[in-house]
Structure formats: C-alpha cells, structure tokens
DOBA-516535 format. One line per field, with one value per residue (C-alpha): x, y, z; residue number from 1. Coordinates in Angstrom, 1 decimal, m for minus. Each point is the difference from the previous one (the first is absolute). Layout:
<nodes>
xx = X|...
yy = Y|...
zz = Z|...
i = NUM|...
</nodes>
This chain:
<nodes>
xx = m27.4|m0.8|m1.4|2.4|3.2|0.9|1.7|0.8|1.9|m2.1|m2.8|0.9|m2.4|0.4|m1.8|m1.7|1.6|2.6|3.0|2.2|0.4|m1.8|m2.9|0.1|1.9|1.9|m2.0|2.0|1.3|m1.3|0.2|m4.3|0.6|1.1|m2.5|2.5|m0.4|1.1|3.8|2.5|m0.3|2.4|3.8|m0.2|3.4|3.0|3.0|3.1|3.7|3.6|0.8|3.3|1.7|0.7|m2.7|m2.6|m3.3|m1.4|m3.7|m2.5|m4.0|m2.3|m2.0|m3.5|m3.4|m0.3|m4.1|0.2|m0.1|m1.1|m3.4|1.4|m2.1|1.4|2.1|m0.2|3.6|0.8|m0.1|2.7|2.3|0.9|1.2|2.7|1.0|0.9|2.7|0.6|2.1|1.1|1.3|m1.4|m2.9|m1.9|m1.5|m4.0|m2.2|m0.4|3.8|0.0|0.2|3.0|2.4|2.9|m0.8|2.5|1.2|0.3|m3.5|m0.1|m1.9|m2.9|m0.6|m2.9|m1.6|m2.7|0.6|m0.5|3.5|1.4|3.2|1.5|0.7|3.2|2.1|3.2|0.1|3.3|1.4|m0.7|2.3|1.6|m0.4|m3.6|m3.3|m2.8|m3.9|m1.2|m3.5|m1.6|m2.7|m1.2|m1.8|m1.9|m0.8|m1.6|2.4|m2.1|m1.1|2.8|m0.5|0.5|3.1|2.0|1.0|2.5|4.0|3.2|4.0|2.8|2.2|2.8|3.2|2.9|2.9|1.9|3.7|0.1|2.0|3.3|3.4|1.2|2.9|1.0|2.6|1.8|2.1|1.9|m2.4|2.5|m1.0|1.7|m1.0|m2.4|m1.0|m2.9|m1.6|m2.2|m2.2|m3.2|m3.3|m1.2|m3.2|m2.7|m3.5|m0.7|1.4|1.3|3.7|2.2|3.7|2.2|3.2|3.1|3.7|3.0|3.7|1.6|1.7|m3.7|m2.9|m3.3|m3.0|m2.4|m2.9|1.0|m0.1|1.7|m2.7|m2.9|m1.1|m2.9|2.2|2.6|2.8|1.4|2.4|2.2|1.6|2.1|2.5|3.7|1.7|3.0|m1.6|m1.5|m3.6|m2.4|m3.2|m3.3|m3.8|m2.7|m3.6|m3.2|m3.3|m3.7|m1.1|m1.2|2.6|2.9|1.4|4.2|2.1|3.5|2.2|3.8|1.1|2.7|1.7|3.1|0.7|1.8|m0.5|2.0|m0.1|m0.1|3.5|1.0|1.5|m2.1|0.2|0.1|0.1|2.7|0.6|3.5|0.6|2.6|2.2|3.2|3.0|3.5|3.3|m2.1|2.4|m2.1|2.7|1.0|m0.8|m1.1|m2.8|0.8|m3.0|m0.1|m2.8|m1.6|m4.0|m1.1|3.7|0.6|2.7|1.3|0.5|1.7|2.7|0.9|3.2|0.1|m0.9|m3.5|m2.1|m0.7|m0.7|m2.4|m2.4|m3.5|m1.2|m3.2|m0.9|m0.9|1.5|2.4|m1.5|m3.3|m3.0|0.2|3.6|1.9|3.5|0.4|2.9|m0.6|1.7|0.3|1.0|2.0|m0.6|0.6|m0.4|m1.6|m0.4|0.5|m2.7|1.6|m1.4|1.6|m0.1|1.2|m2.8|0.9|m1.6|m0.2|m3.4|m2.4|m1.6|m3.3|m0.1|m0.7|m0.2|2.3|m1.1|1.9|m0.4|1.5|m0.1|0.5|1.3|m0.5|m3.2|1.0|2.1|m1.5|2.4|0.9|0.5|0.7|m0.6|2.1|m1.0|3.1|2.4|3.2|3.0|3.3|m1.9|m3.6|m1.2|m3.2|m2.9|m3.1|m0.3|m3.3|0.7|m2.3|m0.4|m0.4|m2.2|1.5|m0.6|m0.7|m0.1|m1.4|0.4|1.0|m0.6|2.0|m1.6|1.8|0.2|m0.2|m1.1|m2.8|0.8|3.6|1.7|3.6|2.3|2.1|2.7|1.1|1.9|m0.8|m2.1|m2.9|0.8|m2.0|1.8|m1.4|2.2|m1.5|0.9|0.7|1.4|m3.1|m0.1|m2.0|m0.6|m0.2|m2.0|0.4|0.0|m3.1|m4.4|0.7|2.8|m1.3|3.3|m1.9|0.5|m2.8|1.2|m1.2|2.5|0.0|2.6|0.7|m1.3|1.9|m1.7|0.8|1.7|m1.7|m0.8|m2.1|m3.3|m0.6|m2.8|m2.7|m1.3|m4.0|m1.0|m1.5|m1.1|m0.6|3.7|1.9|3.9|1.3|4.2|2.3|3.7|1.4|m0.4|2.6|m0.1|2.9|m0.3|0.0|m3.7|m1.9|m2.2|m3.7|m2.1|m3.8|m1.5|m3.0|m2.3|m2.7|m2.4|0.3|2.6|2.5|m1.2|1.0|m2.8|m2.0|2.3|m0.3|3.2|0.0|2.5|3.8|2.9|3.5|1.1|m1.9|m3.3|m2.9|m3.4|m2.9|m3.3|m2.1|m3.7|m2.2|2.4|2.3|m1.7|0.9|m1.7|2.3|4.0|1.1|3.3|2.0|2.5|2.3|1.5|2.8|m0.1|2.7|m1.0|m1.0
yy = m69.9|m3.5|m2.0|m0.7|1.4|3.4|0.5|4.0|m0.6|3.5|m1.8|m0.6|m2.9|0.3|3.4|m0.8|3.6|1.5|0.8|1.4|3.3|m1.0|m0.1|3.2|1.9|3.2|1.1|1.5|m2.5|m1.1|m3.4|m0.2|0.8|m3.3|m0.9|m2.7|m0.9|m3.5|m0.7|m2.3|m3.4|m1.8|m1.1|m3.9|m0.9|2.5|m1.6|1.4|m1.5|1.1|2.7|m0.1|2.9|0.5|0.5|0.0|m2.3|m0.7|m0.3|m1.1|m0.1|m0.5|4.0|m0.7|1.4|4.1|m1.1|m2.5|m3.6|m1.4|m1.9|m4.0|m0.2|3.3|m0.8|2.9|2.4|1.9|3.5|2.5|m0.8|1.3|3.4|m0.9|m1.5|0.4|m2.4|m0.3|m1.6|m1.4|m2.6|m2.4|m0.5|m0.1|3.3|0.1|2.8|0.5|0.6|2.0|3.7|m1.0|m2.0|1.7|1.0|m0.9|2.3|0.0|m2.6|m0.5|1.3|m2.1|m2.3|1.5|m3.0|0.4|m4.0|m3.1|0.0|m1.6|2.1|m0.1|3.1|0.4|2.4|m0.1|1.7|1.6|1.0|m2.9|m1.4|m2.8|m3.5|1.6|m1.8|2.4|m1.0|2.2|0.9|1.9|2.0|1.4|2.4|1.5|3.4|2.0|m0.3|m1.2|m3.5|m2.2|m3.5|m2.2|m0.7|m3.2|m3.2|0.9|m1.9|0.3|m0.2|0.9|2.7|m1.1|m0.4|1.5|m2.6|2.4|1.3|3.9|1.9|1.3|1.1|m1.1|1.8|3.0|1.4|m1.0|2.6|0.3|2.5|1.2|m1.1|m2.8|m3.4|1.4|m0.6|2.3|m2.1|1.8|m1.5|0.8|m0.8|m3.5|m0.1|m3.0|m0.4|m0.9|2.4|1.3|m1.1|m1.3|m0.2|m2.8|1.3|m2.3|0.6|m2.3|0.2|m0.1|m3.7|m1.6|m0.2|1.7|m2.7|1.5|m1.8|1.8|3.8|2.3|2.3|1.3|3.4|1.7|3.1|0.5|0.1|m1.7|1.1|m3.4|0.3|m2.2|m1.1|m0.1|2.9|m0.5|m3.7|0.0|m1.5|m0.7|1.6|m1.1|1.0|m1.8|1.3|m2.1|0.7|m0.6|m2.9|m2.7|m2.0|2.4|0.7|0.9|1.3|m2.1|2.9|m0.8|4.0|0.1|2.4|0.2|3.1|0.0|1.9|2.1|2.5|3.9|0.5|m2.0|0.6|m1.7|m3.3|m0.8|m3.3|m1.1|m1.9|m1.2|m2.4|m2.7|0.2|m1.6|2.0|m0.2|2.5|2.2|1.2|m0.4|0.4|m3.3|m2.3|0.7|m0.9|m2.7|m1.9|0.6|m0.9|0.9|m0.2|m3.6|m0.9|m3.2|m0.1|m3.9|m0.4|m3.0|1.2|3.2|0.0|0.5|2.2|m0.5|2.6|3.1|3.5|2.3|2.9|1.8|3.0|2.2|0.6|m3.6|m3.0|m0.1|m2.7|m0.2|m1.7|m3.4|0.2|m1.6|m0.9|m3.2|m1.5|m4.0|m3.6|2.2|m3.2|1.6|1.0|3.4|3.6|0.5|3.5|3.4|2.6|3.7|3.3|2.1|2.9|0.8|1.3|4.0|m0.5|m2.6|m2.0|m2.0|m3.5|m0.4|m3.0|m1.5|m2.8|m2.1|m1.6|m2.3|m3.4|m2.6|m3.8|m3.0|m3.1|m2.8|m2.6|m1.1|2.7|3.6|2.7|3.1|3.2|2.9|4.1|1.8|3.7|2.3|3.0|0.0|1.5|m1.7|m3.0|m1.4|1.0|m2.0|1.7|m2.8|m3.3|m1.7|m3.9|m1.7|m3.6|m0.8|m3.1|m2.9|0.8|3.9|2.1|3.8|3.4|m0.2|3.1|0.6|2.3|2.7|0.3|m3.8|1.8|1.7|3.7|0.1|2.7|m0.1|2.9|0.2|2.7|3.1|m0.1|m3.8|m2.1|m2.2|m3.7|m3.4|m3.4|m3.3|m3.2|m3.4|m3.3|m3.5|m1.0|m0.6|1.8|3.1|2.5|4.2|1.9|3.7|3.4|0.6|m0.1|m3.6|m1.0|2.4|1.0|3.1|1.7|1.7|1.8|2.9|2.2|3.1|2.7|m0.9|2.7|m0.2|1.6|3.0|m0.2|m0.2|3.8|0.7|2.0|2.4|m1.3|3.2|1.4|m0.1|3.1|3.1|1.7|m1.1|m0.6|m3.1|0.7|m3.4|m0.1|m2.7|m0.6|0.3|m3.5|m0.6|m2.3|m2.2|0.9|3.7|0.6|2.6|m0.6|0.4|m0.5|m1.3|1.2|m1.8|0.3|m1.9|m0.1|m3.3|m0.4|0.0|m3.0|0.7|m2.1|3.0|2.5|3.2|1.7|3.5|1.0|m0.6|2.1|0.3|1.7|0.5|1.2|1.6|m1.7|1.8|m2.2|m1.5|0.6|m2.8|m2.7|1.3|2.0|1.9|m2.4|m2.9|0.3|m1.3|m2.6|1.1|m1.9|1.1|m2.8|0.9|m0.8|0.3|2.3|m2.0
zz = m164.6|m1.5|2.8|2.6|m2.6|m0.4|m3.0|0.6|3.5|0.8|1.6|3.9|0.9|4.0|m0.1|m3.2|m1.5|m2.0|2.1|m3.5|m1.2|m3.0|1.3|1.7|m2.4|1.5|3.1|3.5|1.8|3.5|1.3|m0.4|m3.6|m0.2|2.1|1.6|3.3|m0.3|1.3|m1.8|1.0|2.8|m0.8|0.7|m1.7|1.8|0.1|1.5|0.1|1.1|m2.9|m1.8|1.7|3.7|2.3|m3.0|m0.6|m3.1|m0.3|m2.9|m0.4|m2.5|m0.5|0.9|m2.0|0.2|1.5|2.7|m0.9|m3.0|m0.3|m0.6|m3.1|m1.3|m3.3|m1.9|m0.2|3.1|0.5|0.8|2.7|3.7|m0.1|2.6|3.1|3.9|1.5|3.9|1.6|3.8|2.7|2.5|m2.2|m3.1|m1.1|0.4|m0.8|3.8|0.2|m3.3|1.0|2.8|m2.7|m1.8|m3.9|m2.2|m2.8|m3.8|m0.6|m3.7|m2.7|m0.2|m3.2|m1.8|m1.7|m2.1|m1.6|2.0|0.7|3.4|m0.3|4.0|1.7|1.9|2.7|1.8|3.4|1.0|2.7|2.6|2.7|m1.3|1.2|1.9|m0.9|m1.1|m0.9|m3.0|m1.4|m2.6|m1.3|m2.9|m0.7|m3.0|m1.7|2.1|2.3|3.2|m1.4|1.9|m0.1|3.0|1.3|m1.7|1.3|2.0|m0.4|1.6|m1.6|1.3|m0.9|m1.8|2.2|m1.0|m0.5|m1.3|1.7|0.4|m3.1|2.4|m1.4|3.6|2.4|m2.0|3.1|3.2|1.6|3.5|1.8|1.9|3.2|2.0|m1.6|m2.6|m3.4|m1.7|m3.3|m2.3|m3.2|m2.3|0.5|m1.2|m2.1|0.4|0.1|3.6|2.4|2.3|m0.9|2.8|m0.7|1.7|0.8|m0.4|1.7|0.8|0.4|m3.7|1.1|0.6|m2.8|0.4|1.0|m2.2|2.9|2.4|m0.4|3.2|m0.3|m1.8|m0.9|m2.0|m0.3|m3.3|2.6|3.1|2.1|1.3|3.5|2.1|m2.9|0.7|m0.8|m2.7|m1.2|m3.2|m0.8|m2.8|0.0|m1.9|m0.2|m1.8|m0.3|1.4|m0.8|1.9|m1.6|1.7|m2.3|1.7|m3.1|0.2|m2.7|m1.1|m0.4|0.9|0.3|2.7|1.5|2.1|3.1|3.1|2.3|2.1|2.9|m1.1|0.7|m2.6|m3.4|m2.7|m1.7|m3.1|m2.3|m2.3|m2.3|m1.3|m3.1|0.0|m2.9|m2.0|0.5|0.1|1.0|1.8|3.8|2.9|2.5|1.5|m3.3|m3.8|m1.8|m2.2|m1.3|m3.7|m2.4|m2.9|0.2|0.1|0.4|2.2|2.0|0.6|3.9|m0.1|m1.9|2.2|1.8|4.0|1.2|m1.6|1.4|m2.4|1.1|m2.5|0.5|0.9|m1.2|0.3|m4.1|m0.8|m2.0|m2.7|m1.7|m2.0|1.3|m1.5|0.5|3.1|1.8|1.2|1.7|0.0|1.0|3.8|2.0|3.1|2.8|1.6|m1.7|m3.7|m0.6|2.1|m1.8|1.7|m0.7|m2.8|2.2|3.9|2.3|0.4|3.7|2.4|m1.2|2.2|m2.0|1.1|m1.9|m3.4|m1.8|m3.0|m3.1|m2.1|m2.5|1.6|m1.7|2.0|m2.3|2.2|m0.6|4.2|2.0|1.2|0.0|3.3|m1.1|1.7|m0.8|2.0|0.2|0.7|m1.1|m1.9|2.2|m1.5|m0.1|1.0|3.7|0.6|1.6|m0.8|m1.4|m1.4|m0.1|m2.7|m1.1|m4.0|m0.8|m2.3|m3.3|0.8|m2.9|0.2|2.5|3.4|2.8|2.9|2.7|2.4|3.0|1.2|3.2|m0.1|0.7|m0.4|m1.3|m1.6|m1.1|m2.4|1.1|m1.8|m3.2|m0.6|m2.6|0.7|m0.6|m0.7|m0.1|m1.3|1.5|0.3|1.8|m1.4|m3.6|m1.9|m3.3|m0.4|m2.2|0.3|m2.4|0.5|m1.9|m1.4|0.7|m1.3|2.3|2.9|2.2|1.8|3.9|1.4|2.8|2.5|0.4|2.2|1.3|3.1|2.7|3.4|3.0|1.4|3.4|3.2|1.5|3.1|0.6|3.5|1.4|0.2|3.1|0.8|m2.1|2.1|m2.9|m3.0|m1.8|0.3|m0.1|m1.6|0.0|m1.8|m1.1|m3.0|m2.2|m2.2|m3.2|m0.5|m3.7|0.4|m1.4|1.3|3.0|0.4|3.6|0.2|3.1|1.4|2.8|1.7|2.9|0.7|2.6|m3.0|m2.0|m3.6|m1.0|0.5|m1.3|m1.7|m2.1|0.9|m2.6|m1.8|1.0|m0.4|3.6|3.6|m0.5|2.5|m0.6|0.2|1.8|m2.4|1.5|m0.3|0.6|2.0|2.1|3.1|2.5|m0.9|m0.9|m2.8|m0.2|m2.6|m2.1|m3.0|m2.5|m2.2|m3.7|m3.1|m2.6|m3.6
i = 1|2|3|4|5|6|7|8|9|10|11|12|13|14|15|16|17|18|19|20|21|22|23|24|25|26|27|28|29|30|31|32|33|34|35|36|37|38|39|40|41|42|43|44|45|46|47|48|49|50|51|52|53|54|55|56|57|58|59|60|61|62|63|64|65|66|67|68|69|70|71|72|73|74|75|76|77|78|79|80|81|82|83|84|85|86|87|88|89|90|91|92|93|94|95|96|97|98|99|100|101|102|103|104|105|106|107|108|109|110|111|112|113|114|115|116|117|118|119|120|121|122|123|124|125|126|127|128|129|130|131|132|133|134|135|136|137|138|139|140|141|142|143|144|145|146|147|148|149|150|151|152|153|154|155|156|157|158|159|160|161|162|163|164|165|166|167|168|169|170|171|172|173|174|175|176|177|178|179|180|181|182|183|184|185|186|187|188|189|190|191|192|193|194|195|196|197|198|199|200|201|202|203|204|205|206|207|208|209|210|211|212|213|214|215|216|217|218|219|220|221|222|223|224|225|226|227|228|229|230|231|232|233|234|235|236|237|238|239|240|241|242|243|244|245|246|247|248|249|250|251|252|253|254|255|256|257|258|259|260|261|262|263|264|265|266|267|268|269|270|271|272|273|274|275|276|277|278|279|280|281|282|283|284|285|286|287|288|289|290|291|292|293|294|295|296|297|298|299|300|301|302|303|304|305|306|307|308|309|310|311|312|313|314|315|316|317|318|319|320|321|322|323|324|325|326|327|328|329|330|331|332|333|334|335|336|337|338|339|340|341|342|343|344|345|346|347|348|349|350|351|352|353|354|355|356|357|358|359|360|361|362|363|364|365|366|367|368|369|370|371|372|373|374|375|376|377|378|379|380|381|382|383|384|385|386|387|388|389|390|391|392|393|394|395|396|397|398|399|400|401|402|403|404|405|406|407|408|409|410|411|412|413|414|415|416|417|418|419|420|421|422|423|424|425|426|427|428|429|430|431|432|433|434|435|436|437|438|439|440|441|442|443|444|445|446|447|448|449|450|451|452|453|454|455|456|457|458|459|460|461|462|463|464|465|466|467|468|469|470|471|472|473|474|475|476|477|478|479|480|481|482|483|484|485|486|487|488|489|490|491|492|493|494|495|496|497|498|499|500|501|502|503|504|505|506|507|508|509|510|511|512|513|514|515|516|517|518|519|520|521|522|523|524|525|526|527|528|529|530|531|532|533|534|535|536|537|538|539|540|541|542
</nodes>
C-alpha cells in the first residue's frame, strides 16, 4: 500500500484487510475466513429492452465492487469481482427489496465477470420464456463469495416482451372426405408450430362456383379436425384451414391448400374426381359423327378457310395430353358464330353415371382492341350427336388473352346423368363474328374437365313396417315387407329405436338385417317402464 494506491489489488481498503487467497494461503474455507462481511455494492445502471426473440427481454448492467461501494477518493485497481447474481422479475410494479421474496426468479443468470483490472466491461442476460407483448419490471442482485453477502436490490426497469409478429409454420388442409352422414364433410390437418399459443385454426368452406373470403372464416377450432355439417349433399366445395396464433398482433398464416369433397348421404355410392384432357384427333367413330379435327402439336388450323359445316368434333381422355408442355394446338381467324369444338370421351360409361359437377379450362384469345366476345360451355353426353345437360355462359374482355374456367352445375346442387353406355361431352360455341382464337392440348394451352362423377345409386322401392305392439315383457316383435332394389342388389335393413315418441333425432340403431328379426330390450334406454317406437329403414348393399 502506497498512500491512498494499492499497487497489489490484495489490499481491500473498505475493511482495511486482505480479502485474497494470497494472503491467506490455503486454510479451510468458511465465509469468516475471509473475514467478509461486507455485501457487493448496489446495481444503479440495469437496463432492460424488448429481446430479439419472442417473449424475451434483454437486460444489461455494469458488475458492481465484490465490498460495497467504493470510497470516491479510492483510485487504486479493484479487487475481485461479484461471485454471481440473482434476477427477479414481475408486473404492476417495479421490484423493491420489500417485494423481493414474492417476485418470480428468472433462470440461467450469467456467469459473473470476474474483474481484477479497472475494467467497466457490462454485464448482460436475456430472460426467456415471457408472454409476449406483457410488460415486466426486473431487478437484480448480486451477491458475493460467501454466498450470504447480497447486495441491495437494483434500480428497478420495465420492457416488454417481445411480440411475436410472426405467422404460425402450418402445412394447411391435409384431407376433406364425405363423412358419410347426410350433408357432411370431416377435414383433418397437422399441428401448426408458433411461439405464442394456443393455436386457433379458421376454418374456410364454399361451394366450388364462389371463392373463399379468406376474412371471414365459417368456423374456428383448436382441434386438428372439424367435422362440417349442413352442406348440400351431391354439390361440391372447397375447403381451407389456416393457423392463428395468440399474439396480440393475431398473427395468420398465407397458405392457399384447398381441397374439394361433397358430400353425400350413406346410401350413396362414392364420388370421385376426374379429369379428362382435350385432344387433336381425327377418324375416330363415335356413333352419330367422327372425330375429325386433325393436328400435329403446335399445328394451327386456319378457321377461315374451313368449308361448312365448320364445327369440328375431337376427343377427351383420362391419361393426359399428347403434346409436350411448351407445345400447343391452336385453331385461329375463328370469326363465326355457332359451334367450335365438341371434346367427347374416348370411352362409353359401363354404368349409368351421376355428374356432380366440375369445372372447364381452356385458352381463349379475344382479337378485338373494342368488341367483348359470348361464349358458351355446354356440358353434355355424346348419343349420335350432342345432348346438352348444362351450359356456363362467359363474357371474354377486348383484347383478352390467357385461361378461361367454366363452372358446373350453373345451379347450385344440380345433378346430371349421363345414361348407360354413353360418353361424357363438353362443347365450346360462341356468339357474334369477332375473331378469336382457341389454344388447346397441352399445360400451355390448358383444354382440361374436372368432373365428379359417380355411379348412379337408385333407391330401393318403397316397403312397409308393422307397427309393434306395447311390449309386456321385455321383447319387441318388429315386422316389415320385403324391399326390393330396382337394380337387383342385395338388401340390408337398419333398425332403430327411440324413447322419444319416435323422433329420429334421438334415435338409436339397434342393428342391420336382411329378413324379420325379434329385438331383444335394450336396458338402460329402453327400459320396461316406457315403450319404445320402433322404425326399420331399408338400405342397398355397397
């Protein structure tokens, strides 16, 4: 010690003794046997902001001296630091040593810098696990060696926990699927991953002819599936979910995923999308006409220059285009009016076949800088000739140049058939003399029908139940007629029962059968006290 200087750094001038090993060389350790009873001196600098991950804060300080405060004339080196610290945290209030004990201790403080130079290196800490958006006060305390000394608590400041403006990861809609129940859809998907939780999932449907308002969801759900009811049954729709977070910031993810289901009542065959591919062909015998639109890929075919009758006839099949990609059909200088193309399947339907719908795509070019073009899809079969079922009018602006869709049914919930032994159909005609131009034949010049097809299932005839007597034991003797199917398939009876006066609202199926059958009571919900009205339904075999 020189003066007011100490040269060593060993010399502790607030208790005017050595406070380093050195001094007492290897002795047991207590707290006395550094005879320190002297706590690290007060945090004045804390400083805490919004961290840089969601729902963190950062905070900063300068590490205090190990002994209490300094004297101010003091200028010699300091001595060791703080061996570590204590952080708190809490809301509604700055933390004070009076609230110390009651305010939540944050994990993972740091390591404390031990600094043995004059060196005002800042000490810092990021506390995890906050609600984002919240507004916490923080404080501090350090404490040294022996473990007891803690100084006082800090100066006390608040951040908030960074909000989370960011959308939840979701891989949106993975399924929808007719549940087999009248006018129902079941969707399934993943969970969504974010920060702020829980997740809530808006749930998206419309018929397949509207486009889904991503503002206004039909439903929301915290669940990974959602069972949709009240739909039409035989109408197809699009279904979407997106993912939203907590966050104050109500963070919603962009995916597009759609799917398409009908649904349809459990008696039902299923339905199933196709899709069929407008091609170039020529010769083929459809009965009635022959194909005779022949082209090469990105052939042209000079409209103008056709004889009468203009109109051509060509195909649709299920295994794609014959063209490449970048490769096209085009027919061009179209300046009549009347039918263009017929597009017929290159196969018969082996059974009569309901359409549930659909929908048309194909590259159309208006040529006209002043005058709009009408065009019309019609949406039929081929029997020695076209029969029309459906036709989706559409307007093409001046100048229009790129896909155009055509939607089926026009009428929502519609349902056409296309009879035994014939083939699917789709017509493009327009009005007026205005040239145009048809691209068709490949992904570039998309000439593609989506249709729902699905065997058609006819009822079985109408067949009549005995009404059961009140019961006097406890069997129930239930009697019906025979049902017949007008397509000969087996026969299969559902047999329900109820205590409600016979609203099926309540019902209960006691069981399928194919002939008369004696039920048994059901205790419980039958019960002997109350008879039950009995009904039996007749359904077709799958």
């Amino acid at each position: 010690m020189s003066g007011n200087v100490d040269l060593t750094g060993f010399y502790n001038p607030v208790i005017q003794r050595c406070s380093n090993i050195a001094c007492h060389s290897n002795g047991d350790f207590t707290w006395t046997w550094y005879e320190d009873k002297i706590a690290p001196g007060k945090i004045e600098d804390l400083a805490a902001h919004s961290g840089t991950l969601v729902g963190t804060v950062k905070l900063s300080w300068t590490p205090p001296d190990n002994d209490g405060d300094l004297p101010p004339g003091y200028q010699g080196q300091k001595g060791p630091g703080v061996y570590g610290y204590e952080i708190r945290y809490r809301t509604g209030g700055p933390v004070t040593d009076a609230n110390w004990s009651s305010s939540t201790i944050a994990a993972g403080p740091p390591s404390a810098i031990r600094n043995y130079d004059n060196d005002p290196r800042t000490q810092t800490m990021t506390v995890y696990g906050l609600t984002p958006g919240m507004s916490y006060y923080f404080g501090v305390k350090a404490f040294d060696e022996t473990m007891i000394n803690h100084s006082p608590v800090s100066n006390s400041q608040s951040a908030q926990a960074l909000v989370d403006t960011f959308a939840p990861r979701f891989q949106g809609l993975e399924s929808a699927r007719p549940a087999y129940i009248s006018g129902s859809v079941d969707l399934h998907w993943s969970p969504a991953r974010d920060d702020t939780g829980p997740i809530t999932y808006l749930v998206y449907w419309v018929p397949s002819s509207q486009t889904i308002d991503w503002n206004n969801p039909q439903a929301t759900t915290t669940a990974t599936a959602f069972h949709v009811t009240g739909l039409q049954n035989g109408l197809d729709y699009l279904f979407a979910v997106r993912a939203r977070d907590a966050s104050p910031a109500q963070n919603v993810d962009a995916n597009e995923v759609i799917k398409i289901a009908i649904p349809q009542s459990p008696s039902e065959n299923d339905i199933f999308g196709r899709m069929y591919y407008g091609i170039a062909n020529s010769g083929t015998n459809l009965g009635g006409g022959t194909t005779n639109l022949s082209l090469a890929c990105d052939g042209k075919l000079d409209w103008s220059a056709l004889a009468t009758p203009k109109a051509r006839i060509s195909l649709m099949r299920s295994d794609g285009y014959v063209c490449g990609d970048r490769q096209r059909n085009r027919i061009e200088k179209v300046n009549t009016q009347g039918d263009i193309v017929t597009w017929v399947l290159n196969s018969t339907y082996a059974e009569a076949t309901n359409i549930h719908g659909g929908s048309m795509s194909l590259y159309l070019r208006n040529r006209s800088d002043s005058s709009t073009i009408t065009i019309y899809f019609d949406l039929g079969y081929w029997d020695n000739g076209f029969q029309t079922l459906d036709t989706y009018t559409r307007v093409l602006p001046r100048r229009h140049r790129g896909s155009v869709k055509a939607y089926f049914p026009t009428v929502d919930g519609t349902v056409y058939t296309v009879p035994e032994g014939k083939r699917l159909a789709i017509r493009l005609r327009r009005a007026g003399t205005v040239e145009m131009e048809v691209w068709f034949g490949s992904k570039r010049g998309a000439s593609l029908l989506t249709v729902y097809e699905q065997v058609e299932n006819k009822l079985p005839n109408p067949f009549s139940v005995t009404t059961p007597n009140s019961p006097t034991g406890g069997d129930v003797t239930i009697n019906w007629t025979a049902a017949v199917d007008p397509e000969g398939d087996e026969m299969l009876y559902d047999v329900y029962g109820s205590v409600d006066g016979g609203d099926l609202a309540l019902h209960h199926r006691l069981g399928r059968f194919r002939h008369q059958r004696r039920m048994a009571n059901e205790k419980g919900w039958l019960g002997p006290q109350r008879p039950a009205q009995q009904r039996a339904g007749a359904r077709r075999r799958q």
